[in-house]
C-alpha positions as CSV (number, residue, x, y, z in Angstrom):
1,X,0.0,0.0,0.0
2,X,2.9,2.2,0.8
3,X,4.3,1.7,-2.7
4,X,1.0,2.7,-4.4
5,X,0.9,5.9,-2.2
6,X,4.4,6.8,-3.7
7,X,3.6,5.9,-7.2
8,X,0.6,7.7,-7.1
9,X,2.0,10.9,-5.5
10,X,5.0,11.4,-8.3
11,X,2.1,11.2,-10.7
12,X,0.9,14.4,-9.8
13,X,1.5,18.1,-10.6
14,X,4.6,19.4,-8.3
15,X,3.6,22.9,-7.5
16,X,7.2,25.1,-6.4
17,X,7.0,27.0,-2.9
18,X,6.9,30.7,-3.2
19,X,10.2,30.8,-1.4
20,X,11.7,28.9,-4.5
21,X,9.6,31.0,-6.9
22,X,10.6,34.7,-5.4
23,X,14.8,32.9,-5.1
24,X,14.7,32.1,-9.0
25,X,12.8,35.8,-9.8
26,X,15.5,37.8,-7.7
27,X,18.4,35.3,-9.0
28,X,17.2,36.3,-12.3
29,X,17.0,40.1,-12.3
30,X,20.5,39.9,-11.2
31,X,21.3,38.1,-13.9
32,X,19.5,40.3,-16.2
33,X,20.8,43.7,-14.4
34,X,24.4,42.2,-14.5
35,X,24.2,41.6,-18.5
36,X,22.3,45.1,-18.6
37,X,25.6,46.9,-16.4
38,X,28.4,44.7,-18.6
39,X,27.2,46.5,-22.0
40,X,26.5,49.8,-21.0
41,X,30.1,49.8,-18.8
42,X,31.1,48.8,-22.5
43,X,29.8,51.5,-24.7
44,X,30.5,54.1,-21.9
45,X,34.1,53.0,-21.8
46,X,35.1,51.6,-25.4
47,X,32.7,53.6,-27.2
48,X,31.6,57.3,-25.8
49,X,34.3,58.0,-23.7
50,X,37.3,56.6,-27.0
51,X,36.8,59.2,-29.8
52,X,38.8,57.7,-31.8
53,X,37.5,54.3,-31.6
54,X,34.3,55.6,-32.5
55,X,35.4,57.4,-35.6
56,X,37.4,54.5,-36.6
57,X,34.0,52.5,-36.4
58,X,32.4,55.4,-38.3
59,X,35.2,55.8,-41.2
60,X,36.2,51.9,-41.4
61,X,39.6,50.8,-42.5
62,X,39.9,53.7,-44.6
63,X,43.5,55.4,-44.5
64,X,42.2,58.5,-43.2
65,X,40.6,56.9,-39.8
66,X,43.8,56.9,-37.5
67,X,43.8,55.3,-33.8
C-alpha cells in the first residue's frame, strides 16, 4: 500500500513554494541587471568615452581613420 501511495503521489502536478519562486525571480533580475551593467560599462568605456575608436568604427579601414 505504501508503494501505491508513492507511485501515485509522483504522478501528480509538483507545485514550487513561493520561497523557490521569489529565489529564482531575484536570482534572475541579477542576472538580467548584470548583463544590462556589462554593456553599458562597454559602450561608456570603449565607445563614448574613445573618440577615436568611435570614428574609426564610423570611417572603417579607410587610410584617413587613425587610432
Amino acid at each position: 500500500m505504501t508503494n501505491l501511495f508513492f507511485i501515485t503521489s509522483l504522478t501528480e502536478a509538483w507545485k514550487p513554494t513561493n520561497g523557490l519562486i521569489y529565489c529564482l525571480l531575484v536570482i534572475g533580475a541579477f542576472l538580467f541587471a548584470g548583463v544590462a551593467l556589462s554593456i553599458f560599462t562597454f559602450y561608456e568605456d570603449c565607445y563614448w568615452g574613445d573618440e577615436a575608436y568611435r570614428k574609426y568604427l564610423k570611417d572603417g579601414k579607410k587610410k584617413s581613420a587613425k587610432v
